[in-house]
C-alpha positions in Angstrom: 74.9 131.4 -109.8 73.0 130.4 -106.4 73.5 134.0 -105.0 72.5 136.1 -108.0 69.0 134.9 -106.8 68.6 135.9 -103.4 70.6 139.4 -103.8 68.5 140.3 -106.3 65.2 138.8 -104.4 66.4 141.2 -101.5 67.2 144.5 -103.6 64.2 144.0 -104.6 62.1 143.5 -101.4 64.5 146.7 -100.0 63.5 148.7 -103.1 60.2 148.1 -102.1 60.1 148.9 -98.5 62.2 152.7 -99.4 58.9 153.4 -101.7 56.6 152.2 -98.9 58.5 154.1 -96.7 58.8 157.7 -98.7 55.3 157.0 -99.5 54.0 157.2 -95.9 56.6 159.6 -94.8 54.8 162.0 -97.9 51.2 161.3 -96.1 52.8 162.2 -92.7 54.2 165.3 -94.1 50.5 166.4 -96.0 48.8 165.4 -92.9 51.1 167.7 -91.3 50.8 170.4 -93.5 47.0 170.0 -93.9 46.8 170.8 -89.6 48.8 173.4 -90.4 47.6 174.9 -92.8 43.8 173.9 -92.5 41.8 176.7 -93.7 43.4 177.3 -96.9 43.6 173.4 -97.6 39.4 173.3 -97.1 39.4 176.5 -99.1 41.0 174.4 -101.8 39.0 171.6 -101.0 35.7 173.5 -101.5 36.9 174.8 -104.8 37.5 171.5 -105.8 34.4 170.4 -105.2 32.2 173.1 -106.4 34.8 172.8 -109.7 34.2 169.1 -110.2 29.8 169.1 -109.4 
């Protein structure tokens, strides 16, 4: 019973760090694509804005 704790304590906590990890690997990849792709993305971004004011 003592180690049903702890494994799952540590699934957990790994489970955790993947979604950290994919989530600042996505950021990475949009900043990327943002300095890529920068005057369509502030293209968009003035869209946006004039669509939301």
């Amino acid at each position: 019973m003592p180690q049903i704790f702890p494994m799952n304590w540590l699934t957990m906590t790994l489970f955790l760090l993947i979604i950290f990890f994919l989530i600042k690997t996505n950021i990475y990849f949009f900043k990327m694509n943002k300095m890529t792709f920068n005057k369509k993305f502030n293209n968009f971004l003035k869209m946006k804005k004039v669509f939301k004011w």
